[in-house]
N, C-alpha and C positions, 0 to 999 in steps of 0.2 A: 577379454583383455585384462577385465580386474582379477581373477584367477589365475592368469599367467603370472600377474605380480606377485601374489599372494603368495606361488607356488618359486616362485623366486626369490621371494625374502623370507622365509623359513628355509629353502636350499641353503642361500648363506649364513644364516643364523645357526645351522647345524653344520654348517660344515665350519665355521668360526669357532663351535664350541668344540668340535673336534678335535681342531688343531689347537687350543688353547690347553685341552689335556691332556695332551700327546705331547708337549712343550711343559708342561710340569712333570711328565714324567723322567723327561729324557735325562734331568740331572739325579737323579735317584736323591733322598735321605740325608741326611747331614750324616747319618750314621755309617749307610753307605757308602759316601764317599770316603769317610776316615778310614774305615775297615781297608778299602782299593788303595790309600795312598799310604799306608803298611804295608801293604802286601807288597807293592810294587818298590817301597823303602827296601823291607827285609831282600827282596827279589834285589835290588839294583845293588847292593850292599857285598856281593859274588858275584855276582854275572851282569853282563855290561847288556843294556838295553838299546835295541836297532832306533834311530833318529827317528823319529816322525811317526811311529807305530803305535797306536791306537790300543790299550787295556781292553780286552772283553770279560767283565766280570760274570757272566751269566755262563761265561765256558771254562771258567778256571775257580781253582779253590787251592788254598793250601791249611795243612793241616800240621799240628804241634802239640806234641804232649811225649812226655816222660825221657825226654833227649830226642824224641822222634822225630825229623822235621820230612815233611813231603810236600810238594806242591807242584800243579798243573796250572801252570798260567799260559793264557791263549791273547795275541796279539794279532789285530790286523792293519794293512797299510799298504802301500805302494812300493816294489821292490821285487828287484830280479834273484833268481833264486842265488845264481852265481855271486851278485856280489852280498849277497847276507851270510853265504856260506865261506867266502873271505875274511867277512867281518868279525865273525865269530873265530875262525881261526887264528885271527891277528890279534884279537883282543883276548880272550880265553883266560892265554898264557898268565896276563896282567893281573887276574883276577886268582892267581893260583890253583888253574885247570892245566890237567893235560890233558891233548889230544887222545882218543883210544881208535876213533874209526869214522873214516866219515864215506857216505855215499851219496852220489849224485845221479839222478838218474832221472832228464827230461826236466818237469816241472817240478820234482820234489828232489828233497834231501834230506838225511838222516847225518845228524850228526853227533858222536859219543866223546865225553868228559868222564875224566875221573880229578878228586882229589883226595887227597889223606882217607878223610872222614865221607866222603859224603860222592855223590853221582850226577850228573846231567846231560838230559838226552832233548838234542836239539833236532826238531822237524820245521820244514818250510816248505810248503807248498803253493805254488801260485797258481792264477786263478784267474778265468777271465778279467775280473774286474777289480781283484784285490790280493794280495799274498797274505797267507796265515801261518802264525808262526807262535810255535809251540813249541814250551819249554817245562820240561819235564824234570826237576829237580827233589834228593830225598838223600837223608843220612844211607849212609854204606851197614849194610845187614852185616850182622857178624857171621862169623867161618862158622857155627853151628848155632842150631834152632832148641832152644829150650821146650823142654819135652813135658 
């Protein structure tokens, strides 16, 4: 019986400690977070961001230098593919995108922007238990490659 104790308050003393640093992780860095709430600034700043959709820093990056802009931001959240693929459509325009192509097909969709300067290519795919939604943004290459 005193073994079983013994073996039961060390169970919860490590699994206490566990979840106590799994819980300092989960808010990342003061650094971290400013870095995420750039990106998603510079992100929201042209392209209009789905309600309720969730930042995955670990699956997106954007990148900038010498007029270069590119970046791969990855969103997850609750949402049917159809009406994200509305929302984007409806809202786009506002943001000074045009429409170029969009496909839908089952649980995913591809959907293509242009503007003047610059590109955006929008994926949604859902997912048993979540929708992920990628957005794929970057300046327009010029008509020829410097050699």
């Amino acid at each position: 019986m005193k073994t079983s104790k013994v073996f039961l308050i060390l169970l919860l003393t490590v699994t206490l400690a566990g979840c106590a640093s799994l819980s300092g992780k989960k808010g990342g860095t003061q650094t971290a977070k400013k870095k995420r709430q750039e990106i998603i600034h510079k992100l929201a700043n042209n392209i209009p961001l789905y309600p309720k959709f969730k930042y995955v820093p670990d699956k997106s990056f954007f990148f900038e230098s010498n007029g270069v802009k590119a970046g791969v931001m990855v969103f997850e959240g609750k949402g049917r593919v159809g009406d994200l693929v509305n929302f984007y459509k409806r809202e786009m325009p506002g943001y000074g995108w045009t429409l170029v192509s969009s496909y839908q097909y089952g649980k995913e969709a591809l959907i293509d922007f242009s503007a003047p300067d610059k590109t955006c290519q929008i994926s949604i795919e859902e997912k048993p238990f979540k929708t992920v939604l990628t957005i794929r943004t970057g300046t327009r290459e010029t008509e020829e490659y410097a050699k």
